[in-house]
Each structure stands twice: as structure tokens, then as C-alpha cells.
C-alpha positions in Angstrom: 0.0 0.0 0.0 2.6 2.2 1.0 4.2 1.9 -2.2 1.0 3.1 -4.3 0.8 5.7 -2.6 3.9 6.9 -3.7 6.2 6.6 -0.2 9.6 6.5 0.0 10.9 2.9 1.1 12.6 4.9 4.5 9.5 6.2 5.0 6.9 3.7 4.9 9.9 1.5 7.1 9.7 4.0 9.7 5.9 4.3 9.9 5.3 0.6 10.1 8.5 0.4 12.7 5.9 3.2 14.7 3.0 1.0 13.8 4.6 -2.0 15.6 5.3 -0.2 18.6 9.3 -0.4 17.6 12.1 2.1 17.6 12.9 3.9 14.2 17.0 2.4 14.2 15.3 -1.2 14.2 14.6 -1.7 10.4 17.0 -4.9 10.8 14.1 -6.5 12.8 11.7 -5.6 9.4 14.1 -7.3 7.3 14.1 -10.1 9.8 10.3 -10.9 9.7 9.7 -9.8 6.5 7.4 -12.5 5.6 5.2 -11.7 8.9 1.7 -11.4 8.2 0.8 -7.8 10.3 -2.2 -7.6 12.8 -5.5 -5.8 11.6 -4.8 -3.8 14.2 -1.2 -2.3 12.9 -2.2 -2.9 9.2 -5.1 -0.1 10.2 -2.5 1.7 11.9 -0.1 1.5 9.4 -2.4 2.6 6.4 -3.4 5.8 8.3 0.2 6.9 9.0 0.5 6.0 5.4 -2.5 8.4 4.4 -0.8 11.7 6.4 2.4 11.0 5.2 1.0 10.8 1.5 -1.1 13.7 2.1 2.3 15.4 3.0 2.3 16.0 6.6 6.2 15.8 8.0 7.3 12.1 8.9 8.3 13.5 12.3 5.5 15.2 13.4 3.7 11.6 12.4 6.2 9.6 14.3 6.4 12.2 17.0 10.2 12.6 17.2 13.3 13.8 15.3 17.4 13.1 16.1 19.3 16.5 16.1 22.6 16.3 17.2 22.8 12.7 18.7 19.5 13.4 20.8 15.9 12.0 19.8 13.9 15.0 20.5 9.6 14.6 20.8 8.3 16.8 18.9 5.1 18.1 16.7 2.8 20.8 15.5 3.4 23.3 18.3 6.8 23.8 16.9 9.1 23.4 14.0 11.3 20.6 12.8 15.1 20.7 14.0 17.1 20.3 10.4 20.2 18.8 10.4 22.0 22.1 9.1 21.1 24.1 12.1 23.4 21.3 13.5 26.2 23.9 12.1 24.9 26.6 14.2 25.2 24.1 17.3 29.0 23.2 15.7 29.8 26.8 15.8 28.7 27.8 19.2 30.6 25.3 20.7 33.7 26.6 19.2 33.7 29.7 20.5 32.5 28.8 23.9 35.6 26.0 23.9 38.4 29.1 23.2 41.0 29.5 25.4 39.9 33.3 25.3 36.5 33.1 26.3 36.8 35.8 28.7 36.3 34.3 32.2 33.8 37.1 33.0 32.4 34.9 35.5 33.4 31.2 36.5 30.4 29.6 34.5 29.6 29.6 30.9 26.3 31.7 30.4 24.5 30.5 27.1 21.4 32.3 26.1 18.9 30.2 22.9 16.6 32.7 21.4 13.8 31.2 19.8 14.2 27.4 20.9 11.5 25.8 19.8 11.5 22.1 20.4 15.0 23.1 22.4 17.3 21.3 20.2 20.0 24.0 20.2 19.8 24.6 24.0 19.9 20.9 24.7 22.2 19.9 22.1 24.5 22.4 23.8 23.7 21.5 27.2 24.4 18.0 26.6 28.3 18.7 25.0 29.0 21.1 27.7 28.0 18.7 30.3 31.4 17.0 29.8 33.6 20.0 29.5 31.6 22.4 31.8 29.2 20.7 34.0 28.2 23.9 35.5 27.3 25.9 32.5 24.2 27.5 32.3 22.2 27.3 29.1 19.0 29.6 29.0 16.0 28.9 26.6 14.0 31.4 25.2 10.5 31.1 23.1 7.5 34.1 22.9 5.3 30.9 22.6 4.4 28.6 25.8 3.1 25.9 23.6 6.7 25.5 22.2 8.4 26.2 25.5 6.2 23.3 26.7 7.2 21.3 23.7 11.5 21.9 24.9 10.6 21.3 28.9 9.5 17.8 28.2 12.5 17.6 26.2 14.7 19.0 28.5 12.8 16.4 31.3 12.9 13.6 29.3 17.0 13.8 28.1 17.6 15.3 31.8 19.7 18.4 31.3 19.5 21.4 32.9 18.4 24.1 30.7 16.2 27.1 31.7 13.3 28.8 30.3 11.8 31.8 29.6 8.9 32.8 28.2 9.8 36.2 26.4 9.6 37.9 23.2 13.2 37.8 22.3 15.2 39.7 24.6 12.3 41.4 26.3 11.9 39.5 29.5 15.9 38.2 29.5 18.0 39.6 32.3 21.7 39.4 32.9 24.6 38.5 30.6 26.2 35.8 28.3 29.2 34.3 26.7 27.1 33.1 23.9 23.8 34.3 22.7 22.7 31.7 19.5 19.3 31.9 17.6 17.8 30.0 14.7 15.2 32.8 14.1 12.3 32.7 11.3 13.8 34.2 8.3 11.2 33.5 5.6 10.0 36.4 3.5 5.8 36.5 4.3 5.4 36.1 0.4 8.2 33.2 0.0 6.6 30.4 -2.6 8.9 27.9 -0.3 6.3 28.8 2.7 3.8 26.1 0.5 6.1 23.1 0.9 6.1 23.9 5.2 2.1 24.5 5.7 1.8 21.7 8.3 4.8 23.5 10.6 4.1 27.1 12.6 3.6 30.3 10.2 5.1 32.4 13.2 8.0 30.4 13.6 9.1 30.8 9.7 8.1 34.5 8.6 9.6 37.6 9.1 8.7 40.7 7.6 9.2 41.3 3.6 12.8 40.2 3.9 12.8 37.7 6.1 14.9 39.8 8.2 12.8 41.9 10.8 13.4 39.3 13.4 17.2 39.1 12.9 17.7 43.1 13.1 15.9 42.9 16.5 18.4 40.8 17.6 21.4 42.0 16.3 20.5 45.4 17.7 19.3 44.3 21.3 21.9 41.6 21.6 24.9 43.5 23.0 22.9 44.5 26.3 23.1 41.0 27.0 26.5 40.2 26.1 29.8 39.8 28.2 33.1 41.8 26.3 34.3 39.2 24.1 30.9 37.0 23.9 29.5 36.2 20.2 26.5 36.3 18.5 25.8 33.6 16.3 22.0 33.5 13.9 21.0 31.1 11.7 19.2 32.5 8.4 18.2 32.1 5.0 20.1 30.7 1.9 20.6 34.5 0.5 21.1 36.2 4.0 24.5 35.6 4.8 25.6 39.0 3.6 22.8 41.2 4.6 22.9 39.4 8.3 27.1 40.4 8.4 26.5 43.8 7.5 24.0 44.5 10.4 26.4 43.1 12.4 29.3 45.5 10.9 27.0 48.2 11.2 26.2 47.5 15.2 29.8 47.2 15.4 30.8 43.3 15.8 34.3 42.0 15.5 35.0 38.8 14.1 32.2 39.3 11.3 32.0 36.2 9.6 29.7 32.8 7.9 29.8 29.6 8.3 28.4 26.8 5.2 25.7 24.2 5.8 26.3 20.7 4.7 25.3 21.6 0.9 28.0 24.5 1.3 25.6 27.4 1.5 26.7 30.1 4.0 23.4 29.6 6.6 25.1 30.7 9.6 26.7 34.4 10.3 28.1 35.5 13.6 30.2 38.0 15.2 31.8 38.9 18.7 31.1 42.2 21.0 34.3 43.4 22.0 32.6 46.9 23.9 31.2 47.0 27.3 27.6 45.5 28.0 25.0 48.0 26.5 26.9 50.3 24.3 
């Protein structure tokens, strides 16, 4: 069935492992009983996971999880999808924080995620730093409680420590950090890609005409919030990369620079505040 409707063989694997009640890294045991005659009960099952998924609704919002970053994260409508190239942005703040001249400002690393979402970037973080700097203090931000809802059970679930906040970005944030990272939305409000992601959050993708109100509001309020020395590092769109690193030029980050995706498009752009908290 799953093959008339057009599925990928990956797919319909993973939706009948999710059917049976089985994790999505046991496709061994499907080619093991391959000749298995399935219950009604999953066969039902498995044709209406079949159905969304042909109808095009993401296979991890029908599965109910996604791996980012070696974690399995739950996740679903209330938030978007972590993408394996945001996994650069997670490469990249670890750098930084790891630099023998992070300034020690204060004895613990203070990381702030604006926009988390499901909290893969906070907890992805988290989890690294556990091993280099158990006491670090990662600080999760989202202006929706339905998505910071979505990270706490997250953060529960994988126990790691991470904080949250409900605030519109930096509104509600107090205090400063070493690190302040951010996948924002960065979709145009009139992009023809926004078709292809109708089944994830509108508010979470768009911003403004550009795509880059969000992002300016960042990059402008950021440096209140940031120890001398501390970087700001934003994901952003495939054609970004050099309006993002002139906003950053033109609030006066050091360091200006981008970082490629794993199809070798400059998604990330960062920079770090050399001037005093505020200025």
C-alpha cells in the first residue's frame, strides 16, 4: 500500500517500525520478519500513517520525534522541525565557547537560545557542555508557551538542565552571556517555499518582507546582554548571509563572519562584541 501511494521505502519503514510499537533504528528487525503477516490492528494503523504522510504532513510530526545532534527529541505541531544544518549553528557555538579566550567574566559559561522551539539548540548544547563544563548555564527562550512546553519535556525527558523563559526575544531576558545563539524565522511573508512547510508554525518561519525583521531585533538588542568578548551567532536564509554580516558590521561586531551548511551554503553568520555590556 505504502508503495502506491507513492512513499519512500525509508519512510513507509519507519511508519510501520511506529505501527509496531518499535524504535525507528530497528529496520534490521523488518528485514528479519519480512514474511510476517501484520495484525489488523497495525495494518489499520499503518495505512493511516500512510495516508498523512502521503497527504504530506512531515514524517516527524507523524512519528512524534526527530534526532538532532545525537538526541531523539519529541516533537510536533506546536513547533518546527530541527534540520540537520542548524546542527552547524550548534558546531559553531561550541567553538567559540571552547576558546581558550573566552573571557572568564564569571566562572560559569552563560549560554542564552533565542527562539528554541522544540529546544534542540539549548539541549544539544547543554548536553556537549556537560562534559567540558558541567556547571554551564544554558537559558532557553521562546515568545510561545506551547513550544516552550514542547523543549521542557525535552529537556525532562533527556535530563539536562536548561532554563526557560517565556519572552519575546530579549524582552523578558535579564543578565549577561558568553554566547547568545538563535535559529530565528527568516522567511520572506510572500516566499513560494512557505507552501512546501504548511503543516509547521507560520510564526516560527516568517519575518517581515525580507525575512529579516526578526534578525535586526536581535542583532540590535543583543549586545545589552552580552559579556566583552561573547558572540553572537544567527542562523538565516540561503541568501542572507551577507545582509545578516552587514547588520552586524553596522552594530559594530568584531570577528564578522559565515559559516556553510552541509550543501556548502553560508546559513550561519556570527560576530563577537568586544565593547562593554550596553553600548
Amino acid at each position: 500500500m505504502a508503495q502506491t501511494l507513492g512513499l519512500e521505502r525509508l519512510d513507509a519503514q519507519l511508519l510501520l517500525l511506529h505501527a509496531l510499537g518499535k524504535p525507528g533504528h530497528d529496520r534490521a528487525w523488518l528485514l528479519a520478519h519480512d514474511a510476517d503477516e501484520l495484525p489488523d490492528a497495525v495494518a489499520q494503523q499503518f495505512r493511516q500513517l500512510s495516508l498523512r504522510r502521503a497527504a504530506g504532513e512531515p514524517l516527524a510530526y507523524i512519528v512524534g520525534r526527530k534526532e538532532f545532534f545525537g538526541l531523539e527529541l519529541q516533537v510536533d505541531a506546536r513547533v518546527l522541525i530541527p534540520r540537520p544544518d542548524t546542527e552547524t549553528l550548534v558546531e559553531w557555538s561550541l567553538e567559540v565557547l571552547q576558546q581558550p579566550a573566552m573571557p572568564p567574566t564569571t566562572p560559569t559559561l552563560q549560554v542564552l537560545d533565542l527562539g528554541t522551539g522544540s529546544g534542540a539548540i539549548a539541549l544539544a548544547i547543554c548536553h556537549r557542555l556537560q562534559r567540558s563544563h558541567p556547571n554551564a548555564q544554558v537559558l532557553a527562550v521562546d515568545a510561545s508557551a506551547n513550544a516552550l512546553a514542547v523543549a521542557s519535556a525535552n529537556a525532562a525527558r533527556l535530563q539536562l538542565p536548561v532554563q526557560f523563559l517565556e519572552s519575546h526575544w530579549l524582552q523578558r531576558v535579564s543578565g549577561h552571556f558568553h554566547l547568545i545563539v538563535s535559529n530565528p524565522p527568516y522567511i520572506a511573508n510572500l516566499d513560494p517555499h512557505l507552501a512546501a512547510l504548511k503543516h509547521e508554525p507560520l510564526q516560527a518561519l516568517t519575518a517581515g518582507s525580507d525575512g529579516l525583521d526578526d534578525i535586526r531585533q536581535i542583532v540590535a538588542q543583543a549586545p545589552t546582554h552580552l559579556h566583552a568578548g561573547g558572540w553572537l551567532l544567527l542562523e538565516h536564509g540561503y541568501d542572507q548571509a551577507a545582509a545578516v554580516c552587514t547588520l552586524l558590521h553596522q552594530r559594530g561586531f568584531a570577528q564578522v563572519q559565515s559559516r556553510p551548511d552541509l550543501a556548502g551554503i553560508a546559513r550561519c553568520s556570527g560576530g563577537q562584541w568586544q565593547g562593554r555590556p550596553g553600548t
